[in-house]
C-alpha positions in Angstrom: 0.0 0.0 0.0 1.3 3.6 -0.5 2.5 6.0 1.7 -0.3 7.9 3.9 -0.9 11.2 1.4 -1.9 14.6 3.1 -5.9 15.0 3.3 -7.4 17.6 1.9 -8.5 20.2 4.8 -12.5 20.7 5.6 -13.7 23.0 3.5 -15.3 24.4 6.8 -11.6 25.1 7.8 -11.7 28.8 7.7 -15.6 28.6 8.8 -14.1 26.8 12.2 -11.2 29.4 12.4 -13.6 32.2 12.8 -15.6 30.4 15.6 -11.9 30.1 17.5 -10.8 26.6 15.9 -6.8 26.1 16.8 -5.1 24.1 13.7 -1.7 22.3 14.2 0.8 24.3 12.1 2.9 21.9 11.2 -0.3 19.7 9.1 0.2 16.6 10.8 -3.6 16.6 11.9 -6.1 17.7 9.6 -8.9 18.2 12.3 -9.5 21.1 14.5 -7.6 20.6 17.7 -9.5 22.7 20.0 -12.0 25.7 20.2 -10.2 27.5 22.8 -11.5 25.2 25.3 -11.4 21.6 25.6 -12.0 21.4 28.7 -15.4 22.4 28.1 -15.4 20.4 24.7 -14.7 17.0 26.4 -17.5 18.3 29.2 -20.2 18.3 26.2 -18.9 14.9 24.7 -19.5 13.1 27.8 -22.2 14.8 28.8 -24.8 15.9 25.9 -23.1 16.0 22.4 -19.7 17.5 20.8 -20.0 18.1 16.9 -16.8 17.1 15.1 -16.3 17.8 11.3 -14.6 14.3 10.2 -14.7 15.7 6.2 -10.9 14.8 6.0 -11.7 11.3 6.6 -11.5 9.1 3.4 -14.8 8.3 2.0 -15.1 6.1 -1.4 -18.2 4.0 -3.0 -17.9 0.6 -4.6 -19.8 0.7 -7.3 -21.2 -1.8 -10.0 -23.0 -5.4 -10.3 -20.6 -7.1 -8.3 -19.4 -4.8 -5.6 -21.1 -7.1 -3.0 -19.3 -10.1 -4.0 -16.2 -8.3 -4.4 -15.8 -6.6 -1.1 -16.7 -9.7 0.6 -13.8 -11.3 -0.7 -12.0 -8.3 0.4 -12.1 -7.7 3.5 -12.7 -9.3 6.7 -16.3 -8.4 8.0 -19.2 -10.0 6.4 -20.8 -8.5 3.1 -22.6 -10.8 1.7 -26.3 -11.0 3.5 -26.4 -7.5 4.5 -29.2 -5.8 3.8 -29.8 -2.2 2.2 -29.2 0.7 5.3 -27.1 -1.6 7.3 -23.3 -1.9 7.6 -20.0 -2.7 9.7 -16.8 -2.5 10.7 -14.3 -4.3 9.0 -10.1 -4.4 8.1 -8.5 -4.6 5.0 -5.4 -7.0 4.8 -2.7 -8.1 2.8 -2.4 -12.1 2.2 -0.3 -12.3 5.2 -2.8 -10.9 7.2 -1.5 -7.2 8.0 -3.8 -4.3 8.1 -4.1 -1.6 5.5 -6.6 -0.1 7.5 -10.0 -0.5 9.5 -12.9 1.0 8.2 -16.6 1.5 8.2 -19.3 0.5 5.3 -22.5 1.2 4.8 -24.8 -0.9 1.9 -26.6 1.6 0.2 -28.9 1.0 -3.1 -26.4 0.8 -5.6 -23.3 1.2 -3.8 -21.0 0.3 -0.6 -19.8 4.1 1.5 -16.6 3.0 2.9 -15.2 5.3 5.9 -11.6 5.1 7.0 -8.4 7.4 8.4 -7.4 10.7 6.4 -4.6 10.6 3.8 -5.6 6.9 2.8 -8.1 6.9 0.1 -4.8 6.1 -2.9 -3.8 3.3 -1.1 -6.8 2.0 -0.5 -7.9 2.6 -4.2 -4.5 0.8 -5.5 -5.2 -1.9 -3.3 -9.0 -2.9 -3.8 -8.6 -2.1 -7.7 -5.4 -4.5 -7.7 -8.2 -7.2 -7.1 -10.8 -6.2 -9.7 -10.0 -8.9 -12.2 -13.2 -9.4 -14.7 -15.9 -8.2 -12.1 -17.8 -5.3 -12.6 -16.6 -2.8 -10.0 -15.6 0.3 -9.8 -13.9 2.4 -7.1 -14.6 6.3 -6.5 -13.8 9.0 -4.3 -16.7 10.3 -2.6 -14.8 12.6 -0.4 -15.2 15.3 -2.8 -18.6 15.3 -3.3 -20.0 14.6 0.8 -19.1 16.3 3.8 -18.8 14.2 7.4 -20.2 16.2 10.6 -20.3 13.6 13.8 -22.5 14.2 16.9 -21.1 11.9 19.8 -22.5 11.5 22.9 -25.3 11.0 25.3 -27.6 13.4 23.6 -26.0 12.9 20.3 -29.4 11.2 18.7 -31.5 13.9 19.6 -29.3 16.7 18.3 -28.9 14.7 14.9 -32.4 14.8 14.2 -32.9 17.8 15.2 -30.0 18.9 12.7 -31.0 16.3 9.9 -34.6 17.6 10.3 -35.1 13.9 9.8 -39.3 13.3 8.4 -41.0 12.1 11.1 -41.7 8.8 10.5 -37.9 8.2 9.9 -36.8 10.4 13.6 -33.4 9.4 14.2 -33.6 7.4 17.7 -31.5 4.8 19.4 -34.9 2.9 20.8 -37.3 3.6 18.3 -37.7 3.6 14.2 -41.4 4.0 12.1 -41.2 0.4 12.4 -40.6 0.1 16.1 -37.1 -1.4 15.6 -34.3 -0.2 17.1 -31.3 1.4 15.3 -28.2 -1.1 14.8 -25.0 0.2 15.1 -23.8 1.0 11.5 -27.7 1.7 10.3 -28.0 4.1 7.6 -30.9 6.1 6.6 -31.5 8.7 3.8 -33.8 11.5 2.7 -34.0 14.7 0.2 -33.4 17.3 2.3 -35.4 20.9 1.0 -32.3 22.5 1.2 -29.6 20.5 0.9 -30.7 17.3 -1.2 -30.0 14.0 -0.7 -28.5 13.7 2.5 -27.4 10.7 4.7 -27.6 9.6 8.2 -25.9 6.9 10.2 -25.4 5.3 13.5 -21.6 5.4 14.0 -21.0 5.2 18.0 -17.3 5.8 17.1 -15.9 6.9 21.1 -17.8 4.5 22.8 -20.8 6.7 23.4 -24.3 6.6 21.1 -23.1 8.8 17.5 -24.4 9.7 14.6 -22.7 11.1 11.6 -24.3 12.9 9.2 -23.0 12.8 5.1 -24.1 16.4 3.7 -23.1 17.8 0.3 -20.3 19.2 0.5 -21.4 22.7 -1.2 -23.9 22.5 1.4 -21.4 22.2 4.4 -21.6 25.6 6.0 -25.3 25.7 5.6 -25.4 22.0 7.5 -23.0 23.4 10.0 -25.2 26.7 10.7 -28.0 24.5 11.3 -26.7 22.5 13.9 -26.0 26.2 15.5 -29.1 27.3 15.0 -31.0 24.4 16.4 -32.2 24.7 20.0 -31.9 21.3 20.7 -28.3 21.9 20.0 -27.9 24.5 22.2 -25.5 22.5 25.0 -23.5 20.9 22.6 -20.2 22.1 21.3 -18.3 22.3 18.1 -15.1 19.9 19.4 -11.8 19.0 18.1 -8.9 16.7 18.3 -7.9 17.1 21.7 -11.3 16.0 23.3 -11.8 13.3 20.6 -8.6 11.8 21.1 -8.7 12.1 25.0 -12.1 10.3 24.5 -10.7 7.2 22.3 -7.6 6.5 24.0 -10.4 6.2 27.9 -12.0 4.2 25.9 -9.2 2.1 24.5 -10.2 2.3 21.5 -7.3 1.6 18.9 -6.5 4.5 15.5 -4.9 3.3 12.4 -1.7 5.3 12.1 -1.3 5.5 15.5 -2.0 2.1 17.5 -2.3 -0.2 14.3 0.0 0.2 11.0 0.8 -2.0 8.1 2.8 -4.9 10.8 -0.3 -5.2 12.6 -2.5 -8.4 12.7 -6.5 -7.2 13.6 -6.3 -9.8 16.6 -3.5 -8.1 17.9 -4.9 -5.1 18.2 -8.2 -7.0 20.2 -10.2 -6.6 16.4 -12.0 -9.6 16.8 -15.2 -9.0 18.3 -15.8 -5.8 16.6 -14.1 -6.0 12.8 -13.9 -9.9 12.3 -16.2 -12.6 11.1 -15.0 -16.2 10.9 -18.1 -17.8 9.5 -17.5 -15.8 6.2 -15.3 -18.0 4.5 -12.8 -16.8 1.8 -11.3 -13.6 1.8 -7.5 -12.4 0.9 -5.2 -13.0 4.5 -8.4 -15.3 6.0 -5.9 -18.3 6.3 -3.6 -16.1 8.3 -6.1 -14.7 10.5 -8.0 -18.1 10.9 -4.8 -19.8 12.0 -4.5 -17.4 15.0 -7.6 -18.3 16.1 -7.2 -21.7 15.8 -3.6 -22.4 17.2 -4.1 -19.7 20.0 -3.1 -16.1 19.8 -0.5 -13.8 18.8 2.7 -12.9 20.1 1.6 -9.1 21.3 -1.4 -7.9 22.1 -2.5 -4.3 22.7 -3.8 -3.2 26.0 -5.2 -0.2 28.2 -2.3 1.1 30.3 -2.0 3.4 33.6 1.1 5.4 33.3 2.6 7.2 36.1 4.7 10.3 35.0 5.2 14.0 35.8 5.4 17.2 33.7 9.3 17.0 33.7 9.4 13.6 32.2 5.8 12.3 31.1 5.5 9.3 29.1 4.9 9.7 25.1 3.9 7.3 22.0 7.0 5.6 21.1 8.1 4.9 25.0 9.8 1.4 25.2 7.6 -0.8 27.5 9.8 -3.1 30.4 9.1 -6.1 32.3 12.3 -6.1 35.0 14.7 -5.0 32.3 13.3 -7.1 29.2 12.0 -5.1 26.5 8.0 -6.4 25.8 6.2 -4.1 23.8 5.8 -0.1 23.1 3.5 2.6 24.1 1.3 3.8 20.9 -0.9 6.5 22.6 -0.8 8.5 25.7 -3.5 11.1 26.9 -3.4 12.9 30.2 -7.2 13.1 32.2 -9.1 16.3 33.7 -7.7 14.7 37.0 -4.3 14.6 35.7 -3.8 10.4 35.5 -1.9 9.3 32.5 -3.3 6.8 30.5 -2.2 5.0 27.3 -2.6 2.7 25.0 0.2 0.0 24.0 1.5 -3.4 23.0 3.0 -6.5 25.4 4.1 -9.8 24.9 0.5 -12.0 25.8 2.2 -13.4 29.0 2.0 -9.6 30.1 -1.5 -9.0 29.0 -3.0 -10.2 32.5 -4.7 -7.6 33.7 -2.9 -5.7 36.6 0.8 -6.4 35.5 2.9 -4.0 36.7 5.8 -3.1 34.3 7.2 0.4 33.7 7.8 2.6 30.4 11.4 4.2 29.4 12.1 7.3 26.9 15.4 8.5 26.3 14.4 11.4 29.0 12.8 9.8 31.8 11.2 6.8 33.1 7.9 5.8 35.2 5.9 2.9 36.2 3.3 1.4 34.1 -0.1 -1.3 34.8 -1.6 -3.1 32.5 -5.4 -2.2 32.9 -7.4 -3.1 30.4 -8.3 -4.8 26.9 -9.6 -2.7 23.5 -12.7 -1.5 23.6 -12.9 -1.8 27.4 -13.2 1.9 28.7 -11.2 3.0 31.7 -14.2 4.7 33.1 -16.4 1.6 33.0 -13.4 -0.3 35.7 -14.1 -1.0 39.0 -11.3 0.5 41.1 -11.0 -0.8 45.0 
């Protein structure tokens, strides 16, 4: 797979700056970081909703008579069987079993909406149209043509209907449909909006907490986004960025492609398997690989929750070398620090380490500091018991 490739910014990007959006400098994150407080940003994800523009996140349709089929064979959630409006969460792999990425898809009519990490979308384009033999399939970029605003958190249902001005009989709830049904995760609705035309909704609970994200045409974006303002509903949440998204994932320990998992990484590794993995599918390019894990044990490393202790002279970073004694067992691949000032990370350790409770302790070139293994992927901190 190519090289990661720089993602286009939002085209909300000066729209954000004038409401007080901070941007890193340098381009190494395409998002927002903050709005001048994310504090107060991290306040409204837990507690009612935080609206995040995700539009540098790769978005491409498979297209054509054969796309089911295709994907399928592609990657390694189920395809085949799904029906129209629902979805999942899925990795694409090499034939050894290494990730390209994670993503999201949605089956629409006549197409599959895939969703994955920024600066992707050539890579993932080489690598699905590598398979395309005599199927008819085609692959295309839909980043350019919808926009991706996210409403996460306890109220985030509410605020996205209010937003998507949703008909009636489809209102966007986590309990309730026009059929009585409740929302799957990974649903996906759609209606002509007066304003904005076709527009798309789906339930994407992407931090652990009920989400929504909302696909909008993207010459409709600042309209969408003045909306959400506008709405009284909408009134308690916040416009967030990076900073409170990120503090959010890594409490929930929930692994980021780039960043926990890159091209080395096996999906069970990174504790994929519940989530992003069917093994009743059958055939599907690196299934052997993946299958044998299963069936001979598990691998090597595994990635787990972590409880750092550190200070402000010397706290612990991505990249830290993780010790048991002094035997080198793994690596730290995310750190954030909490409102109450714990440190908690994400990392990898050799699976007799995994056991929750290990105690082992992290190294940098610049400082050292103790380290406990806590808990598995998707297992939030704030959902432990602590004595």
């Amino acid at each position: 797979m190519t090289d990661k490739t720089p993602s286009p910014p939002s085209r909300l990007q000066a729209w954000h700056r004038d409401r007080g959006a901070v941007f890193d400098d340098a381009g190494s994150c395409p998002f927002p970081l903050h709005y001048g407080r994310p504090d107060v940003e991290t306040r409204a994800l837990r507690e009612h909703c935080a609206v995040f523009d995700l539009s540098p996140r790769g978005r491409m349709c498979v297209l054509g008579a054969d796309r089911t089929a295709f994907l399928h064979g592609q990657i390694t959630q189920q395809v085949k069987g799904q029906a129209v409006g629902t979805g999942g969460h899925g990795c694409l792999v090499n034939a050894k079993g290494k990730m390209h990425t994670d993503l999201f898809f949605h089956v629409l009519n006549n197409e599959i909406l895939l969703d994955f990490e920024p600066g992707l979308a050539a890579g993932v384009t080489e690598r699905l149209e590598r398979f395309v033999i005599a199927e008819d399939v085609q692959i295309a970029d839909a980043s350019q043509a919808f926009g991706l605003l996210s409403f996460q958190g306890p109220h985030a249902a509410e605020v996205a209907a209010a937003s998507a001005r949703s008909p009636k009989n489809s209102l966007v709830s986590p309990e309730v449909s026009v059929t009585g049904a409740a929302w799957r995760d990974f649903e996906i609705r759609w209606h002509e909006d007066p304003e904005f035309g076709i527009c798309y909704l789906s339930r994407t609970p992407r931090l652990a907490l009920p989400g929504y994200d909302w696909y909008v045409p993207v010459e409709h974006l600042a309209a969408a986004a003045l909306r959400i303002e506008s709405s009284e509903i909408s009134k308690p949440s916040r416009w967030s960025g990076h900073q409170a998204w990120e503090l959010a994932r890594i409490t929930a320990a929930i692994p980021r492609f780039g960043v926990d998992m890159d091209e080395s990484t096996l999906p069970p590794e990174a504790g994929l398997e519940s989530r992003a993995i069917s093994y009743n599918k059958g055939c599907y390019i690196g299934q052997e690989v993946i299958a044998r894990i299963r069936t001979y044990g598990e691998p090597a490393r595994l990635l787990r929750g972590l409880r750092l202790g550190g200070d402000s002279a010397s706290p612990p970073h991505r990249g830290a070398l993780l010790l048991s004694g002094e035997r080198e067992i793994g690596r730290i691949t995310s750190v954030v620090q909490t409102a109450d000032r714990e440190w908690l990370g994400l990392g990898y350790v050799r699976k007799e380490c995994k056991a929750r409770g290990t105690a082992l302790s992290w190294k940098l070139r610049d400082g050292t500091g103790s380290a406990v293994v806590a808990t598995e992927p998707f297992v939030p901190f704030l959902g432990e018991h602590r004595d």
